[in-house]
C-alpha positions as a printed Julia matrix, in Angstrom:
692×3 Matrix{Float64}:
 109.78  127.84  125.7
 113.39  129.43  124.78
 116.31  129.19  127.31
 117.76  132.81  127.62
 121.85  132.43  127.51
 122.43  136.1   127.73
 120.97  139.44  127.41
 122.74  143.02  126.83
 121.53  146.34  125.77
 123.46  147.18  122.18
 122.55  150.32  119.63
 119.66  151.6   121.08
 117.52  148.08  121.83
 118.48  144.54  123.97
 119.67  141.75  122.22
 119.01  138.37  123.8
 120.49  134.75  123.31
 118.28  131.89  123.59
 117.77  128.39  123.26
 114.87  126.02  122.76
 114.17  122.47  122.09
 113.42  122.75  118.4
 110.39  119.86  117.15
 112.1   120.36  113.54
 115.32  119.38  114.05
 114.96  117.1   117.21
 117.85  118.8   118.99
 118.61  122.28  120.89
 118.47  125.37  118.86
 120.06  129.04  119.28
 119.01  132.3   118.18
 119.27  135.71  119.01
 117.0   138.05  119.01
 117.34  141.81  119.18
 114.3   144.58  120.14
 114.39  148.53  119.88
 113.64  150.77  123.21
 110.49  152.11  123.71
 108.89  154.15  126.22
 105.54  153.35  124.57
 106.1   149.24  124.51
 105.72  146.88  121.73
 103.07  148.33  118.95
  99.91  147.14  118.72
 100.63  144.05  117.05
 104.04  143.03  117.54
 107.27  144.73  116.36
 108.11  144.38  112.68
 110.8   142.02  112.35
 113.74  141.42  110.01
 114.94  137.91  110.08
 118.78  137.39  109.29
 119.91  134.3   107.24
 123.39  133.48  107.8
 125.9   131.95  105.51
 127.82  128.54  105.31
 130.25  128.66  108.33
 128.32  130.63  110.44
 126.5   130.98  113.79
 123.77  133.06  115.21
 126.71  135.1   116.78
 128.44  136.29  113.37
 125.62  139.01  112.43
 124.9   139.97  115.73
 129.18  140.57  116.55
 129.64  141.32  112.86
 126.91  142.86  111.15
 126.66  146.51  113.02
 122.67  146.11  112.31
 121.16  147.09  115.38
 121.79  151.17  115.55
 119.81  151.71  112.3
 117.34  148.9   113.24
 116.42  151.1   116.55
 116.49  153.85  114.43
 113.59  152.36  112.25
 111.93  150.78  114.62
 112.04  147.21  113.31
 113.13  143.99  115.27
 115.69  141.69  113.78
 115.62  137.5   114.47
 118.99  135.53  113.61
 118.75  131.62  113.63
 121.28  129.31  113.97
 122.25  128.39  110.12
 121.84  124.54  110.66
 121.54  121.85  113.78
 124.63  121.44  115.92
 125.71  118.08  117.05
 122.76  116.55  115.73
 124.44  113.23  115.17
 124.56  112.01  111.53
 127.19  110.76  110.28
 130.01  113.18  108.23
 128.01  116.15  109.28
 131.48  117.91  110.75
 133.58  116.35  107.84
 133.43  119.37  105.41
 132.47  123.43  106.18
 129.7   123.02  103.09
 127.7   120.28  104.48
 125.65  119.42  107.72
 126.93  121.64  110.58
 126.6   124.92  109.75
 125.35  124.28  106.41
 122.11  123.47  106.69
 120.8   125.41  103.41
 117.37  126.25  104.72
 115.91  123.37  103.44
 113.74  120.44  104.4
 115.85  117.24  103.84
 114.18  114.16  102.64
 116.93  112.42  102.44
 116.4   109.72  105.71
 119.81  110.24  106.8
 119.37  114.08  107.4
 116.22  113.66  108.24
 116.79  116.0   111.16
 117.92  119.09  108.72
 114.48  120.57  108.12
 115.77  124.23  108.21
 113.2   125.63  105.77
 110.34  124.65  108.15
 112.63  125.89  111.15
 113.02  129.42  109.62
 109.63  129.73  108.41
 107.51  128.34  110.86
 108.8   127.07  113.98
 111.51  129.87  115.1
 108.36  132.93  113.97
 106.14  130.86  116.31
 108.66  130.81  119.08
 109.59  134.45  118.76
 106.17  135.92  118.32
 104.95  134.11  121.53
 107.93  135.06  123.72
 109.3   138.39  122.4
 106.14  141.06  121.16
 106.95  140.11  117.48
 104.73  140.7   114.68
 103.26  137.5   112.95
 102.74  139.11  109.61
 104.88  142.14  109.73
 108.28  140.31  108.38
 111.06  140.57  106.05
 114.03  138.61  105.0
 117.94  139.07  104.3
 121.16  137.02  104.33
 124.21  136.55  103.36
 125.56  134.01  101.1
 124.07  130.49  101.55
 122.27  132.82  103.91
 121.17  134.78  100.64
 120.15  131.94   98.97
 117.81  130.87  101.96
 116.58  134.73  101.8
 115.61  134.72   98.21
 114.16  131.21   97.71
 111.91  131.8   101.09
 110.62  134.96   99.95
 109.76  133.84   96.57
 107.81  130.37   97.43
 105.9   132.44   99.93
 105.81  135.5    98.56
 102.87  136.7   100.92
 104.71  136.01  104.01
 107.37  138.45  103.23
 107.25  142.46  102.79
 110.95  142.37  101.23
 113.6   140.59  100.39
 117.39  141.89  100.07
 121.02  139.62   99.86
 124.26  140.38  100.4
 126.51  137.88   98.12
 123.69  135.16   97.53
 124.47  131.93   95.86
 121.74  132.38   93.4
 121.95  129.47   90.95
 122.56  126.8    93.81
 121.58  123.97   91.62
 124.41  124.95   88.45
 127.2   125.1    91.0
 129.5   122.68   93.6
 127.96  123.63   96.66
 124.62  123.46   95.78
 124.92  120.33   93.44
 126.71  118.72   97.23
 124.19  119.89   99.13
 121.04  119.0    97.57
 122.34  115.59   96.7
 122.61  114.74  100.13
 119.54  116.6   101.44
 117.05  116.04   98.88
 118.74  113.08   96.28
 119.13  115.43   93.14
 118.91  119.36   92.58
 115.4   118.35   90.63
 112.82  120.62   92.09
 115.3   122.2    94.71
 114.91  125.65   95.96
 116.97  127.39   93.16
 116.45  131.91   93.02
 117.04  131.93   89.16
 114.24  128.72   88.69
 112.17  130.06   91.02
 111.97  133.81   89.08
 111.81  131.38   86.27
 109.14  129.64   87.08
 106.73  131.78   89.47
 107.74  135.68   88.81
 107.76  138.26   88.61
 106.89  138.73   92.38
 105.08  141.83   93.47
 108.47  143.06   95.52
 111.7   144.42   94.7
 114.46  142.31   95.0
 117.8   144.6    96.73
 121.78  142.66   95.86
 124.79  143.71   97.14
 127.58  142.51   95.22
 131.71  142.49   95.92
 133.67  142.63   93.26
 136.33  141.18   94.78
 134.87  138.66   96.09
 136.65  135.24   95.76
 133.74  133.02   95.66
 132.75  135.26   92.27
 136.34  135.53   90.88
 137.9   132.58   91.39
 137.71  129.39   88.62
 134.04  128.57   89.27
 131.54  131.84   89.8
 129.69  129.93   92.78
 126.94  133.0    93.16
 126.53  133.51   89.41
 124.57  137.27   89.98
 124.93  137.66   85.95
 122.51  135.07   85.55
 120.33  135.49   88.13
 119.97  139.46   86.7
 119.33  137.8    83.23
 116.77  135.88   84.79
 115.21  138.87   86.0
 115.35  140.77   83.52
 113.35  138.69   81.06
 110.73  138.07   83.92
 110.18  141.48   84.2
 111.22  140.78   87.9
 112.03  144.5    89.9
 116.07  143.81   90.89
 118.09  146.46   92.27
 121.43  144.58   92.24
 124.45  146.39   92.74
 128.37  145.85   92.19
 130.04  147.48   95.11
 133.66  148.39   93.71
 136.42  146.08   96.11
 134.72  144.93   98.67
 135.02  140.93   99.54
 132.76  137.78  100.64
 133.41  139.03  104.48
 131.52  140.94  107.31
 133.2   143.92  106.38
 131.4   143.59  103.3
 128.1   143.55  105.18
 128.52  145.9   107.87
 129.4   148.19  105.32
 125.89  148.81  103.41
 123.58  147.33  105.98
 122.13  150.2   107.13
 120.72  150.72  103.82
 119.23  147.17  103.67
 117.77  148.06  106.83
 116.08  151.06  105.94
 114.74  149.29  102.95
 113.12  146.68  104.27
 111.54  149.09  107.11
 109.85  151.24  104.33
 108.37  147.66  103.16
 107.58  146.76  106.36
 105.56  150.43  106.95
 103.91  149.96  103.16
 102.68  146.45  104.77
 101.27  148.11  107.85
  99.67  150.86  106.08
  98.21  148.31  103.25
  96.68  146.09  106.5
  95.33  148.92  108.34
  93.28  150.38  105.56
  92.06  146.78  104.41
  90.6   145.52  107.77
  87.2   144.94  107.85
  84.37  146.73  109.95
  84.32  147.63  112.28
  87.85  149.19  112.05
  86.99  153.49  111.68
  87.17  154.66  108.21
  88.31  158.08  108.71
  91.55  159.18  107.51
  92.34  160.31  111.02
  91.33  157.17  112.75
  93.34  154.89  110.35
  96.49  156.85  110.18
  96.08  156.46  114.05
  96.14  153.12  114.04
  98.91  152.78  111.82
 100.95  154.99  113.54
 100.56  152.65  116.57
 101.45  149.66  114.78
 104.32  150.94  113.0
 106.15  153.62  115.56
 104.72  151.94  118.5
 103.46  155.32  120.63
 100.24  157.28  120.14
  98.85  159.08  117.8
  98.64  160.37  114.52
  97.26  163.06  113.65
  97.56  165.17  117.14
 100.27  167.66  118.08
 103.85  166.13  119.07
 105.87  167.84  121.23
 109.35  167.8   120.38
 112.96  169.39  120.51
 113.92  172.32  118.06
 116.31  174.48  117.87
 115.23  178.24  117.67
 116.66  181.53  116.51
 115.17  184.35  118.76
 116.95  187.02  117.11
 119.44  187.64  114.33
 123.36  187.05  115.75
 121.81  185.13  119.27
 122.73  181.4   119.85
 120.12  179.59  119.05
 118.1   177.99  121.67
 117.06  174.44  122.45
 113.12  174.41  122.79
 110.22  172.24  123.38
 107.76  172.96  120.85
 104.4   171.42  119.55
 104.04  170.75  115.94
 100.57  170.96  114.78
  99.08  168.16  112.74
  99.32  168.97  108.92
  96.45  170.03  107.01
  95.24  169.62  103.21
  98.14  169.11  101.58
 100.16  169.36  104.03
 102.28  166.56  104.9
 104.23  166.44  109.1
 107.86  164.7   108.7
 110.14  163.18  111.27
 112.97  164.92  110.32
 116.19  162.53  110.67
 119.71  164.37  109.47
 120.16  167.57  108.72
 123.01  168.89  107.09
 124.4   172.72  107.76
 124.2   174.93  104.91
 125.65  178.71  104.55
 122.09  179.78  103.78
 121.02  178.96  107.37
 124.08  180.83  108.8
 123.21  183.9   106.19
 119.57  184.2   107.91
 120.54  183.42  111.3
 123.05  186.72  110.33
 120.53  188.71  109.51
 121.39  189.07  106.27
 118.04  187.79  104.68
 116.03  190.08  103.79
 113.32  188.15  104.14
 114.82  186.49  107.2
 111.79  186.07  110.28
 112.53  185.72  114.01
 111.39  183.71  115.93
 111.72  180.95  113.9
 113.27  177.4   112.93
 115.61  177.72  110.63
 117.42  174.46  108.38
 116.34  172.86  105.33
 119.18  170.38  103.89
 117.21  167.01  105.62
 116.4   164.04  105.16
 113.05  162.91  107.29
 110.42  160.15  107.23
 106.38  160.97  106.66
 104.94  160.17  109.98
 101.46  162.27  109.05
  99.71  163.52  105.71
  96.66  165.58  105.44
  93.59  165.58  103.53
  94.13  165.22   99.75
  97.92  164.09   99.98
  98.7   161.43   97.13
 102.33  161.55   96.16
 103.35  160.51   99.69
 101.94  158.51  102.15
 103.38  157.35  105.55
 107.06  155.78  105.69
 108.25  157.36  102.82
 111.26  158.74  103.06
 111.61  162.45  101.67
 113.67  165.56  101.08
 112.53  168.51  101.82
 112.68  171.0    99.1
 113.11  174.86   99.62
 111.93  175.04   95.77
 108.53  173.47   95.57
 106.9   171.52   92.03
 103.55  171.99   91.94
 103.4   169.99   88.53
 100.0   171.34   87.94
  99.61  171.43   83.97
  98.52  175.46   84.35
 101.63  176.61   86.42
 103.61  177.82   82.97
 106.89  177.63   85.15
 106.41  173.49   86.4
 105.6   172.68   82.84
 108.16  174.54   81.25
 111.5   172.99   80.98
 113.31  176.62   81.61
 113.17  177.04   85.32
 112.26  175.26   88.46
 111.07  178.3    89.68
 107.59  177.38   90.71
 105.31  180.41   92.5
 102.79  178.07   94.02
 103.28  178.84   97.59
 106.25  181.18   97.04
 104.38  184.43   98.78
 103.46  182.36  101.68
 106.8   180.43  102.23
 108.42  183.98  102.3
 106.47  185.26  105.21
 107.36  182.14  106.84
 103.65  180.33  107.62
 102.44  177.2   105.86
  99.77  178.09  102.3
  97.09  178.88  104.33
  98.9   181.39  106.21
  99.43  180.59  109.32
 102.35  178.52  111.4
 102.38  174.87  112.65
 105.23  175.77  115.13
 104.61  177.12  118.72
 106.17  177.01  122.0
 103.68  175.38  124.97
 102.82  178.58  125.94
 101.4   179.03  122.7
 103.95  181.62  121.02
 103.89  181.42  117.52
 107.27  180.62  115.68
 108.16  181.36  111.75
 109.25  178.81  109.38
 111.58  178.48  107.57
 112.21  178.12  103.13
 109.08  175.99  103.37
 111.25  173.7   105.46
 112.23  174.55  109.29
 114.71  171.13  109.78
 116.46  171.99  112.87
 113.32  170.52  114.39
 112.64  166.94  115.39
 109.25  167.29  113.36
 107.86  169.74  110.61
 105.37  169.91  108.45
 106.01  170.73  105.25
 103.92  171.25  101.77
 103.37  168.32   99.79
 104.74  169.56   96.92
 107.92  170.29   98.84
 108.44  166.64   99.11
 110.86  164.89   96.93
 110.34  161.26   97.77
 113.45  158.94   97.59
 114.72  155.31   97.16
 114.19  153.93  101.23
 117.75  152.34  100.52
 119.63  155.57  100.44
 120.88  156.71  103.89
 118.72  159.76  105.23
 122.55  161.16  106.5
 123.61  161.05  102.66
 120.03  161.89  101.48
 120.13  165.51  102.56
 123.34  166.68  101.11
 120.77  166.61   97.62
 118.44  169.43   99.85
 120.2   172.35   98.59
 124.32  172.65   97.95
 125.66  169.42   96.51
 122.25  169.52   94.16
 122.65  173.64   93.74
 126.42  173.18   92.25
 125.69  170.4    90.38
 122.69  171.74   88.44
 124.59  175.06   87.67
 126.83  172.88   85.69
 124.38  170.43   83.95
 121.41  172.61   83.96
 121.82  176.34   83.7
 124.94  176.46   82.08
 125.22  173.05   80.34
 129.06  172.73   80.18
 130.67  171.03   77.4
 133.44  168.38   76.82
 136.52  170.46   76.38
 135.51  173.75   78.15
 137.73  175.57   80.7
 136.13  176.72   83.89
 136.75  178.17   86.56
 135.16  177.68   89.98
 135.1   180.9    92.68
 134.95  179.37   96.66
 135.98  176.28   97.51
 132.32  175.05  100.04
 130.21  172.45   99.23
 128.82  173.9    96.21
 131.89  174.98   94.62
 133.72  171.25   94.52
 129.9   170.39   93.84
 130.62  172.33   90.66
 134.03  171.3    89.96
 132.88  167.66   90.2
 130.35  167.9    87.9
 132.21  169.64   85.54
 135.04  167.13   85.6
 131.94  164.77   84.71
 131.03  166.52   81.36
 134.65  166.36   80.6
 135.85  169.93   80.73
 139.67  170.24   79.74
 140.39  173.16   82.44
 138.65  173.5    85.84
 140.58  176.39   87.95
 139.64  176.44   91.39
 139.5   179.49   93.08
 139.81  180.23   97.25
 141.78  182.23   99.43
 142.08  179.44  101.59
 144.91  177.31   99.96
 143.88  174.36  102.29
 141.17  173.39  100.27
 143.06  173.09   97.16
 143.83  169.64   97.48
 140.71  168.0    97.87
 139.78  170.39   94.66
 142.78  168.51   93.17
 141.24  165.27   94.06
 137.59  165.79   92.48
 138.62  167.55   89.55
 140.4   170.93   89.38
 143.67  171.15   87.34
 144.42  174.43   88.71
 144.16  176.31   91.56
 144.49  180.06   92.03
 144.38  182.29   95.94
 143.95  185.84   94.82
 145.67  187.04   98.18
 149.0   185.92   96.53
 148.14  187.48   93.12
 150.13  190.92   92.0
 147.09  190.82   89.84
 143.52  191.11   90.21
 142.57  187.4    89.85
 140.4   187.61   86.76
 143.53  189.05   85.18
 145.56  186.67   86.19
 143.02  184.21   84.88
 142.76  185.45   81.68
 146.28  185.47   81.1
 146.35  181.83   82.3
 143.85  181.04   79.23
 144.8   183.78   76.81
 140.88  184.99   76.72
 139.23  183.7    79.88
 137.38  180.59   80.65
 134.17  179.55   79.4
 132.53  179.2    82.45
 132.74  180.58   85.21
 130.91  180.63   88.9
 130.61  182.53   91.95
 129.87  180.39   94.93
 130.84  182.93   97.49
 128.33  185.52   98.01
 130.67  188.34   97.76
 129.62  190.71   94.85
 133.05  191.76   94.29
 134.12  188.11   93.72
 130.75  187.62   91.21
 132.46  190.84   89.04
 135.57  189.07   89.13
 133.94  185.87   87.73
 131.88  187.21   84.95
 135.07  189.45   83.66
 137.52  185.98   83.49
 134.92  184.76   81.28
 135.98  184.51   77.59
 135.69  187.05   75.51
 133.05  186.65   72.95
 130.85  183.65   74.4
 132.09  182.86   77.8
 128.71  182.3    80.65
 129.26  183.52   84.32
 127.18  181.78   86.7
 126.18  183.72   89.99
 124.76  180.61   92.76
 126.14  182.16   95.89
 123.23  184.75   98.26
 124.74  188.38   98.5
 123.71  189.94  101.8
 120.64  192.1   102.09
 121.08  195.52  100.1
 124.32  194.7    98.08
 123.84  195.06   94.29
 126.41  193.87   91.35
 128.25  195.89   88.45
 130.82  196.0    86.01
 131.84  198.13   83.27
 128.85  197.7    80.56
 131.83  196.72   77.71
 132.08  193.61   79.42
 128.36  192.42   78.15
 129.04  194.16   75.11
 132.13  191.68   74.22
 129.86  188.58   74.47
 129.62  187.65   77.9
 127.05  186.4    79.48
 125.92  187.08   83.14
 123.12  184.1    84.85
 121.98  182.8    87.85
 120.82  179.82   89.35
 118.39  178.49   92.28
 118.71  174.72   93.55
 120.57  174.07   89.97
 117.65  174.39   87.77
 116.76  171.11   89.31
 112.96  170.83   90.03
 112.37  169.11   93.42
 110.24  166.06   92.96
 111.43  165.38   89.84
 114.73  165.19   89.8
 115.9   164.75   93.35
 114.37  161.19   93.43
 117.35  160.96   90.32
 120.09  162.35   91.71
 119.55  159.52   94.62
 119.55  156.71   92.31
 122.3   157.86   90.76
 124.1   158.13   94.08
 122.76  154.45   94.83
 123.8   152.99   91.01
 127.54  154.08   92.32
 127.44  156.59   89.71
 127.36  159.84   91.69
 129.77  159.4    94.99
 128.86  162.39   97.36
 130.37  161.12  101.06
 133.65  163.12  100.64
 131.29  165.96  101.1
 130.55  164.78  104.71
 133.5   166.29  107.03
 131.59  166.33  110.45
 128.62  164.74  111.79
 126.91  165.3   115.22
 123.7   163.51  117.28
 121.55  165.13  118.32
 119.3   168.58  117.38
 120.96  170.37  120.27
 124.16  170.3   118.4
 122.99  172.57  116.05
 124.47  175.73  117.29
 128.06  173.52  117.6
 127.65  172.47  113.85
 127.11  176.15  112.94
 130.75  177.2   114.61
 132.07  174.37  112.92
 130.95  175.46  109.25
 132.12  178.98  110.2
 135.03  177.83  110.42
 136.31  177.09  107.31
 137.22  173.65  107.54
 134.07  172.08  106.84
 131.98  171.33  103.63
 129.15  169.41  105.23
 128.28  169.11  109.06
 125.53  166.05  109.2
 123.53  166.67  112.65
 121.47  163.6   112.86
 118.56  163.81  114.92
């Protein structure tokens, strides 16, 4: 029976304090524990739980001050458990003399050493505390990952790997992962055990037993002191070496100046979060279809159950009525709305749709500019969402994946000639149907109570709590990128990059030039500064973008207001013969003339990416093809959907592709989507992140 010391509500959830006379270490325990809200109650089983392993040092109290875990744990729906780190006052003798032994060092082991014969942490962690919890707080008894910090990481990876089938995941922040080759770990097991032979030990333990069926997730400072200084105490070279020639799945990664601290931590948890809920949904999904009889075998009846062990309210498969945000007419405010999203059908897959970034394409329709723009309807589709349902005959995807939407669908069937040719990502699968705004089969999953039928929207409709989307509009992702970064890869960022690396394939060397300054245009000049291009000339008539330009990439910068000039003139003469590439990321059909003639004479490629309005058509004096230029276009980048936005986001993740200065405003909440839309109309914003 646990004392309760205190209880508050925190980040969407109650976090409580407790007590209890612990068997294991014959003294008075504390944890905390913290659970999400829900109007529905616990699911059906207990909530999934993420137990916290603290580091040398520490109490129950550092993560739960420190860590800045429990927003994104409400968010996915997952409980998190922090024990103590070790007993407190417990008695023996030199416990308090030094910070790496005996009080709050307890190294999640069982001592058999008689004098700490009351340090049996590993027992505590694994069995005792779970009991405790599961008993008194609606937690799961077999839905359960692991994660920690330091000695904290050590305790994480060594429990996960000598039970391997207790655990859904395992992730570290800074773990000591060679315990037995360093100080601390040579002190401590010692005293605990007499000797490090046959001590709990990550690199033996992949050694010796893996490769283990889960991926292992690191977080790594590189300025931490406990890595730099004379003696590398966490030694995450070797433990990758280990790895490596086990075969063993390791995502470990080196985050660029960050320390041994909380700040560390807080930083990237809510990625470690997210991926040990996607584990944690793969486990519920993997225990629901394997019960035996006389659990229901129908796709229906199982995704029902698992929707009620995993989200906690019912069901599956059946309408949900949720919040959207819906343009009546072309011009009008949008409208907040309840609306009922139908279940999805063959090949259909329903998402919970959790960010959604503004794009200029939205704003276009919602103009009524499109021509093939449909009211009413839902507009948005730069997300980031979650699979909550899949129809008959979905495979790629199943639920808890996380996805992003894709306005360009991949079929990858082996007789679409435009999926199997690398060419275009132009695939006409369900291109006739997404333009008349219903799902393939021709008809709408969106409709108001009363049973009016709304449009959607690029295959997508995101400014919706819900939508269903086709499953080959799905790009499935890495569960530890963060759904708020995620959909900035739906359509700009992606859209300027791919111009660069795909349609036009820019060279080391080249001079460019780069026409609007949004998203998409510093998308381009970034990735052009990637190839290497000698000359990137950025080009706005807002001169208050020009330094951020500056600061991804452009060496020049050029507002044509102030030119005596036409700009490609002045261009021109800024190069002798023009640039070699050049873009139009405005729209404006005057601006896509003035691109293609400041290309170079003789070779140089203008790229058109930005949407003219409805009706307007392009020209230029024929001599201007004549001399060698070339005149191309691009949709989503060339990139193809589910092939290549699953890269981009590893890239991102690897540190390789940094994308967050493209995030100037975020909102909560899908009502906020009209206020997001003023904001990107202004001017001053590349990226307005609504999350949901």
């Amino acid at each position: 029976m646990a004392t309760v010391i205190s209880k508050v509500k925190v980040g969407g959830g109650t976090l409580t304090r407790a007590s209890h006379a612990s068997a294991c270490t014959q003294g008075t325990m504390t944890f905390a524990v913290f659970v999400p809200d829900s109007v529905c109650g616990p699911p059906a089983g207990g909530w999934p739980v993420l137990y916290w392993l603290s580091g040398l040092t520490c109490t129950d109290e550092n993560f739960s001050t420190k860590g800045g875990a429990f927003g994104f744990a409400a968010k996915e729906g997952v409980a998190l458990v922090m024990p103590d780190t070790s007993p407190r006052g417990a008695g023996v003798a030199g416990e308090d003399d030094s910070y790496d032994l005996g009080s709050g060092a307890g190294f999640y082991v069982d001592a058999t050493a008689p004098k700490w014969a009351k340090y049996q942490m590993y027992t505590y962690v694994t069995k005792e505390l779970p009991a405790l919890v599961v008993a008194e707080f609606a937690i799961s008894p077999t839905l359960q990952s692991v994660f920690g910090h330091s000695m904290g990481g050590h305790g994480a990876l060594t429990l996960a790997m000598r039970d391997p089938a207790a655990y859904a995941s395992v992730s570290a922040f800074a773990p000591i992962t060679h315990p037995t080759a360093v100080p601390w770990g040579q002190k401590a097991f010692g005293e605990y055990l007499g000797g490090v032979e046959g001590a709990p030990d990550a690199c033996d333990l992949v050694e010796k037993s893996g490769p283990f069926d889960f991926e292992i997730l690191v977080d790594q400072g590189d300025a931490d002191t406990f890595l730099t200084g004379d003696v590398d105490q966490l030694m995450p070279t070797k433990f990758k070496e280990v790895c490596k020639a086990k075969n063993q799945k390791l995502r470990l990664r080196t985050r660029e100046g960050y320390d041994h601290s909380y700040y560390f931590i807080s930083s990237f948890v809510g990625e470690h979060v997210a991926f040990h809920a996607a584990a944690l949904r793969a486990r519920a999904l993997a225990a629901v279809v394997d019960l035996p009889p006389p659990v229901p075998t129908t796709a229906t009846s199982v995704l029902s159950q698992l929707h009620s062990a995993v989200v906690g309210c019912p069901v599956i498969h059946q309408p949900i009525t949720c919040k959207a945000m819906v343009a009546w007419k072309a011009k009008e405010d949008l409208k907040l709305e309840t609306i009922v999203v139908a279940p999805p059908k063959a090949g259909e897959v329903r998402v919970k749709v959790v960010a959604n970034a503004l794009c200029h394409t939205d704003v276009y329709t919602w103009s009524g500019q499109d021509p093939e723009g449909l009211f009413p309807s839902i507009l948005g589709h730069e997300a980031g969402c979650i699979v909550e349902a899949v129809g008959e005959g979905v495979t790629s995807v199943r639920v808890g994946d996380h996805v992003v939407p894709g306005y360009t669908p991949q079929c990858s069937e082996t007789s679409c000639i435009f999926c199997m040719s690398p060419k275009t990502n132009l695939c006409p699968k369900i291109r006739s149907s997404q333009g008349k705004g219903v799902m393939p089969d021709g008809t709408s999953r969106f409709s108001l109570e009363d049973g009016t039928v709304l449009y959607h929207f690029m295959g997508c409709s995101t400014f919706a709590e819900y939508s269903v989307l086709a499953e080959i509009s799905c790009a499935k992702i890495a569960p530890t990128m963060p759904l708020y970064k995620a959909c900035l890869f739906g359509c700009g960022v992606s859209t300027g990059m791919g111009a660069v690396l795909n349609t036009t394939k820019v060279y080391p060397g080249a001079t460019v030039a780069v026409f609007g300054l949004g998203a998409v245009g510093l998308a381009v000049i970034q990735a052009a500064k990637t190839v290497g291009a000698r000359r990137i000339i950025a080009v706005d008539i807002n001169p208050d973008k020009f330094e951020l330009a500056r600061q991804i990439g452009a060496t020049d910068t050029v507002d044509p207001t102030a030119c005596e000039k036409p700009v490609q003139q002045v261009i021109v003469g800024m190069t002798q013969w023009g640039v070699d590439f050049s873009y139009d990321c405005t729209g404006n059909v005057q601006v896509m003339r003035a691109a293609l003639e400041c290309a170079h004479r003789g070779w140089g490629t203008s790229c058109v990416i930005g949407v003219a309005a409805s009706g307007k058509e392009i020209s230029t004096r024929p001599f201007q093809l004549v001399t060698g230029r070339t005149w191309v276009g691009t949709a989503f980048g060339g990139f193809k959907t589910r092939t290549d936005v699953p890269k981009l986001v590893d890239q991102h993740l690897a540190g390789e592709l940094p994308i967050d200065h493209f995030i100037t405003h975020t909102l909560q909440g899908v009502d906020k989507t009209m206020e997001a839309i003023h904001i990107l109309e202004s001017g001053k914003c590349l990226r307005c992140v609504v999350l949901y």
